[in-house]
N, C-alpha and C positions, 0 to 999 in steps of 0.2 A: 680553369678546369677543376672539377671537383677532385680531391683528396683524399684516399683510401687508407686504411692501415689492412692486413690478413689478419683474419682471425681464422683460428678451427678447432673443428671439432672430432667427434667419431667419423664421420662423414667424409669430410676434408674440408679443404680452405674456402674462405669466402671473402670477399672483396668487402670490407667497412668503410661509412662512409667516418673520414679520420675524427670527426668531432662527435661522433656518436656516444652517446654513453650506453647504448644497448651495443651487442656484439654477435657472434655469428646464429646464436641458436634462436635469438631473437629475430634477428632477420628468416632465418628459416620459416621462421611461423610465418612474416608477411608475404611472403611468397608462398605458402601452402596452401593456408589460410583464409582468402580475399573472400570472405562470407556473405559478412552483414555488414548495417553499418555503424553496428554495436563497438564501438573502441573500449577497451584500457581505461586510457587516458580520459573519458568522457566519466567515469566511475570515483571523483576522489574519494568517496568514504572508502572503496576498496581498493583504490592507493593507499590508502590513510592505515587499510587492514593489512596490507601487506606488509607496510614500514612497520606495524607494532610488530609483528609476526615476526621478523627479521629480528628486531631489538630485543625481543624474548628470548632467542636463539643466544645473542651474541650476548647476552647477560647472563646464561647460563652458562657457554659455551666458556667465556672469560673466567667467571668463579671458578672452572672446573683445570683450567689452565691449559687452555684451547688454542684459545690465540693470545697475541700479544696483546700487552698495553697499545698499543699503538693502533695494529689493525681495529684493534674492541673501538676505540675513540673515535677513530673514521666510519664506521659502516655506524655508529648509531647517529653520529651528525649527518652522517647522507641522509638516514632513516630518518630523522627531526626537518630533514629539507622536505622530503618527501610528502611528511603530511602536512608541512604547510604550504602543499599547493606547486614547490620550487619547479619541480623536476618530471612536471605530466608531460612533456613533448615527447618525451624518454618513454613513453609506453604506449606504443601504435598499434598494438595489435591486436584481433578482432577476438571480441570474448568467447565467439563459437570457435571451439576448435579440437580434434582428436588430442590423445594422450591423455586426457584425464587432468588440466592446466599442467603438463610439463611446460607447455610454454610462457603461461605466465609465471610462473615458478621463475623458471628461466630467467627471461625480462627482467623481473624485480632482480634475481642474484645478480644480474650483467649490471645492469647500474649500478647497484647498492656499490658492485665492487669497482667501478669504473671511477663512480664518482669518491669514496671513497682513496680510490690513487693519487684523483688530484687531489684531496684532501691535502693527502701525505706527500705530495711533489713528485708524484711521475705522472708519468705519460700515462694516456688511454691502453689499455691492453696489456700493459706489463704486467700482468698475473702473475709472475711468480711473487709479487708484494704482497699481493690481496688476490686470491683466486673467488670467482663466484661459488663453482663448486666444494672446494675443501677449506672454505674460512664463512664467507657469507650462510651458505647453504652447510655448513657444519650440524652433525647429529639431527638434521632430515633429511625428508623426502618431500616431493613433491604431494603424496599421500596423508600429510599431513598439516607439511604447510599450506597447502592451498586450501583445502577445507575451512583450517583455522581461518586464517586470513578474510576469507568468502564471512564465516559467522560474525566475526568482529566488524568487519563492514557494512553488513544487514544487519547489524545492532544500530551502530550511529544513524542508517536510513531508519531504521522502525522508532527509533527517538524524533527524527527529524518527522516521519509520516506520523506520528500523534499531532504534533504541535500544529500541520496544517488540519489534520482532522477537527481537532477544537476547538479552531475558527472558527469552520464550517458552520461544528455544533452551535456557538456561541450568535453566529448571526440567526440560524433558525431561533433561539430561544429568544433574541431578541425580537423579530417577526413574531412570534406565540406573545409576548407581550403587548406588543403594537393591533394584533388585529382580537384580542380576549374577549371584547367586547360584539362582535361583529358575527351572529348567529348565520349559519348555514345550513344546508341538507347534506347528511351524510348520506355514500353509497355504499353497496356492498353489491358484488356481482355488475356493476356498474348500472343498477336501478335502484331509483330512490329508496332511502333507508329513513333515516330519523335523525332530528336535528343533532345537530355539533355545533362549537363555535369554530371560526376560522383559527383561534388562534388554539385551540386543541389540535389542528390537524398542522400547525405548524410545531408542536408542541409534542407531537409526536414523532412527526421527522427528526428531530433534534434525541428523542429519548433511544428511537430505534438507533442510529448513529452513536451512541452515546456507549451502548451498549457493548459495543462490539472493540471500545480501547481495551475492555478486558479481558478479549479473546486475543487482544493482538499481544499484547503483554504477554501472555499466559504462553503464546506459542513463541516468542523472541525470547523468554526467558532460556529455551532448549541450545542459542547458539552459545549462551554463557561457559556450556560443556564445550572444552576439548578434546582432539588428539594429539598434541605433539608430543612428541618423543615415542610415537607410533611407529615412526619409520615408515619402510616402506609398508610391511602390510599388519604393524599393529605390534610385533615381536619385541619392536625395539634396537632391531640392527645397528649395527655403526651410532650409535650412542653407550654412553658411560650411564652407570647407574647413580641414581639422582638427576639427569639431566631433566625428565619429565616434571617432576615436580619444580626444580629449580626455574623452567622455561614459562609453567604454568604460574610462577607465583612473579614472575617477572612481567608477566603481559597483566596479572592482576594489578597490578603494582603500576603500570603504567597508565593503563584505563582508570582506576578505579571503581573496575566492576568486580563481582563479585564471580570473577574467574574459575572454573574449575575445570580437575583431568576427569577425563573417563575413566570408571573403574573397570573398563575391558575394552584394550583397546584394538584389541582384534575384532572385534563387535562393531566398534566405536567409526571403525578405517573402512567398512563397505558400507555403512549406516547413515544415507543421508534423508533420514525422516524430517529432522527441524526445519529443513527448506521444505517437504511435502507439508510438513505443518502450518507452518507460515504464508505458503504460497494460498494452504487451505482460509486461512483465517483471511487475507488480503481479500479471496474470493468470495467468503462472507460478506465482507465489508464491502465490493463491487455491487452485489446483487440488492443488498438494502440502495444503493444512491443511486442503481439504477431504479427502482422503485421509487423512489423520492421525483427523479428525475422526469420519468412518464407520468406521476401522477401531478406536477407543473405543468409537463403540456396538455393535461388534459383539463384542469382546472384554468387554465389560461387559453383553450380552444375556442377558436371564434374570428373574429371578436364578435359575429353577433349573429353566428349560425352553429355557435357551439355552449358550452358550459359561460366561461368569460367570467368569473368567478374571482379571478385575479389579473393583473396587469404585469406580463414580465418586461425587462426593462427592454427598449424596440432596442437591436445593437447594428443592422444590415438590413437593405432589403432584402427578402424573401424570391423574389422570384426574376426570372429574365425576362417574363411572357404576360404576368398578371401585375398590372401596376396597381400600386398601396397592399401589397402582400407583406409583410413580416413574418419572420419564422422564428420557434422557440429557440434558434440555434445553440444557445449554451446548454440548457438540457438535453438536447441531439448530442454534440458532444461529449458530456459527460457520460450517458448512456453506452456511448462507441467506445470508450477506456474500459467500462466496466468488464463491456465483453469482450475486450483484449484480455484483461487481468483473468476471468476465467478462460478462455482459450488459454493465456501460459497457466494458469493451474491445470489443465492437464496435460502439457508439456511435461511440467513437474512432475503431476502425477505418475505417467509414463515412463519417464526416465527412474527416478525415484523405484521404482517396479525393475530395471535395466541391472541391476548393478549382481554383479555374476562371482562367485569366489570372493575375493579377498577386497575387490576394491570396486565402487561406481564410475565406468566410466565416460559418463551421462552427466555427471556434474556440473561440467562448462556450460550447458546450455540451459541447468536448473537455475543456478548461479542468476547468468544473463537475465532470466523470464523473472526471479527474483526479485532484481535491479530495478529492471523496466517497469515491472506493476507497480512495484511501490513510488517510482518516480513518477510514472501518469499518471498515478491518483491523486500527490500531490499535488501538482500541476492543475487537474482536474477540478479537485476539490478549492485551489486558489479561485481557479477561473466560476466557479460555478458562485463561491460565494461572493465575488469585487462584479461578476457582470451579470449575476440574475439575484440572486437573494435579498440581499442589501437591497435591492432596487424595488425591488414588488410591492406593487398597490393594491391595495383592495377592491373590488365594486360592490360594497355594500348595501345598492338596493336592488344590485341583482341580484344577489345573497337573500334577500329579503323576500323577492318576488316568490326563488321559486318555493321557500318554505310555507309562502301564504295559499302555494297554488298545489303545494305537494300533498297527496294520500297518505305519505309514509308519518304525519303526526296523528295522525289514528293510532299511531303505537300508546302514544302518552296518553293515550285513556283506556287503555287496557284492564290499568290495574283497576278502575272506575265504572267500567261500562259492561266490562267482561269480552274478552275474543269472540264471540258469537254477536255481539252488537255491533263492535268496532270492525270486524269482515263484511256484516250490511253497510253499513256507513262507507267505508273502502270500495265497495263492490259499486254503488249506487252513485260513488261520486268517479267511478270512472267512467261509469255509463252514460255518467249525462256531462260530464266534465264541468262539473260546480263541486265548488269548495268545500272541505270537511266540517268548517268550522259553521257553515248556513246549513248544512242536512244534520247537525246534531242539533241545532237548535232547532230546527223545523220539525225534528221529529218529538221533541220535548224530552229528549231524554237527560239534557242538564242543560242547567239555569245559564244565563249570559255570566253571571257573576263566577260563578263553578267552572265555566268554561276558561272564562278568559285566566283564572288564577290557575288549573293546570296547564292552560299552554303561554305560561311567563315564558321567555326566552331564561332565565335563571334556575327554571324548573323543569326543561329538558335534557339538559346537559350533565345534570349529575343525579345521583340518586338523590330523595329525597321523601318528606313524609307528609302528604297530605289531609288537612282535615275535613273529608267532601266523602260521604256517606257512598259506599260501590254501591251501585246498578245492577243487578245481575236479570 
């Protein structure tokens, strides 16, 4: 038979199960709470935020002569389990949830100070050793730690979401090297435009992508600011003076980051712009790969009743009903995270907008949308670049075909022939559907030799200066 200890609280007693390191308020939440199926425990970097948060507390709390030698020693050893991973079973509960994370708040205190006991040789539950509330959870609040905790956590994800971002990058630029040579028809409005090489349009993907690590930087730099020693709504309650700084230089100190307090923390404590910022910038960065994305299925559409431009790597059949169907399914994919990641930026959004007097209490589920974008993108971004990127071939004399059959190198004798001749020539070879390069010559307006050295594949693709007398 299962084994209980009581625990209680405001409320009354609740039935624990005896080996629990979490304790009744904790439990409260999983019975409140049954949301999503957003866990806690599924978030280490925001385990990993919490444990500093706690250890910032109990390094201030200790200098200030708070707690003991003793309790200071245990709750930062549980906090050192914590972020290596020890102690996630210990946090079940669903990230959605009213209060504003008292309940996570909670959870982390119930453990820290649980585990902790056994540190020191008692039992589960015997608080008066170590209480969650007036040792663990010392000089804050839930209004403060939790936030913190949430920013330090979306720091180490926005470090970890570069390094799969740059993958990414690194294979598009390697594809822009591999296909450099291999001239094609650029589009605009999805009709023929004027030549490109293939590996400019991979070379682009890579630049657009590139672009945007220093929108993500620029808005992760905002979680580096804190509130602790906020209290509950920014005042400073039930904290000694110095603790804010001492808390702040102590989480510096641990990270290595370049930690700092809010210079108003009453501002600071309803103010959760850095997640709307962040969630904004993620949302940036969705919209470009979804772009990237669709423009793979469309250069790789066919295979030979569409563009077919490229080969993505075959990963499934395609279909139930049409046999030899393949589907671009990893850009599909990709594409569907995107618009996840926007859909929670406006979650964010919205909530972010929620927050009423003194505190947001829409956090919890800015928090979660946070988490999750940043995690399906990387995820997203692995799978995009190991099961299509990497893989993609060229068809370089389909590439060829349709530049020899396309209207749109009429541009590249513009500067030559003049927009009033190159419009006949465009006009004349739609009409009869022959190629531009036989109606310029037929009409005598430039030599074979004048022709064929404006339209080099070397001499489309970038500016350049020719020495062939304009036509006007």
């Amino acid at each position: 038979m299962t084994k209980y200890r009581i625990g209680s609280d405001l409320i009354g007693e609740k039935q624990i199960p005896a080996d629990a390191l979490y304790d009744v308020q904790t439990l409260r939440c999983l019975e409140n709470f049954n949301i999503s199926h957003f866990h806690l425990n599924e978030y280490p970097d925001y385990l990993k935020g919490l444990a500093i948060t706690k250890m910032g507390a109990a390094e201030a709390n200790h200098k200030q002569g708070l707690i003991t030698d003793e309790v200071y020693s245990a709750i930062m050893q549980a906090c050192r389990e914590i972020c290596e991973g020890k102690l996630a079973e210990a946090f079940p509960i669903d990230m959605i949830q009213g209060g504003a994370g008292t309940s996570t708040n909670m959870n982390a205190n119930e453990v820290i100070a649980n585990r902790a006991l056994q540190i020191m040789g008692y039992e589960l539950g015997d608080f008066k050793h170590c209480w969650p509330n007036d040792d663990v959870n010392r000089s804050q609040s839930t209004n403060d730690a939790y936030p913190t905790a949430a920013h330090l956590g979306l720091y180490f994800t926005h470090l970890e979401l570069k390094k799969h971002l740059e993958e990414l990058i690194k294979s598009f630029r390697a594809k822009s090297r591999e296909f450099a040579g291999i001239l094609k028809m650029g589009r605009t409005q999805l009709e023929d435009a004027v030549p490109m090489s293939l590996g400019q349009t991979f070379g682009g993907f890579a630049s657009i992508l590139e672009d945007e690590i220093k929108h993500l930087d620029e808005a992760a730099a905002d979680f580096l600011t804190i509130n602790m020693g906020a209290t509950a709504i920014g005042t400073g309650i039930c904290s000694e003076p110095g603790y804010a700084e001492l808390c702040t230089k102590a989480i510096a100190d641990i990270t290595g980051w370049d930690v700092k307090l809010s210079a108003d923390l009453v501002g600071a404590t309803s103010d959760t712009s850095c997640l709307v910022g962040y969630s904004a910038a993620m949302k940036r960065l969705a919209v470009k790969a979804s772009k990237i994305s669709n423009d793979l299925r469309l250069l790789a559409s066919g295979p030979r009743c569409g563009l077919g431009e490229i080969n993505l790597p075959e990963k499934q059949p395609g279909s139930s009903i049409m046999p030899g169907k393949v589907n671009p399914v990893i850009p599909e994919v990709m594409t569907q995270i995107c618009y996840k990641v926007m859909g929670n930026d406006v979650c964010v959004t919205m909530s972010g907008e929620a927050a009423q007097m003194e505190l947001n209490a829409m956090e919890p589920v800015m928090i979660q949308c946070c988490f999750e974008s940043a995690e399906i993108l990387m995820n997203g971004f692995d799978t995009l670049r190991v099961n299509c990127v990497d893989g993609i071939t060229a068809n370089a004399d389909k590439c060829e075909a349709y530049i020899k059959n396309s209207i749109g190198i009429v541009t590249a004798l513009n500067p030559i022939i003049g927009y009033k001749h190159s419009t006949k020539i465009a006009k004349k070879a739609k009409e009869t559907g022959r190629g531009v390069y036989d109606l310029v010559l037929e009409e005598g307006i430039l030599s074979k030799e004048e022709l064929d050295e404006i339209l080099k594949p070397e001499n489309m693709i970038k500016p350049v200066k020719l020495n062939i007398k304009p036509r006007k």
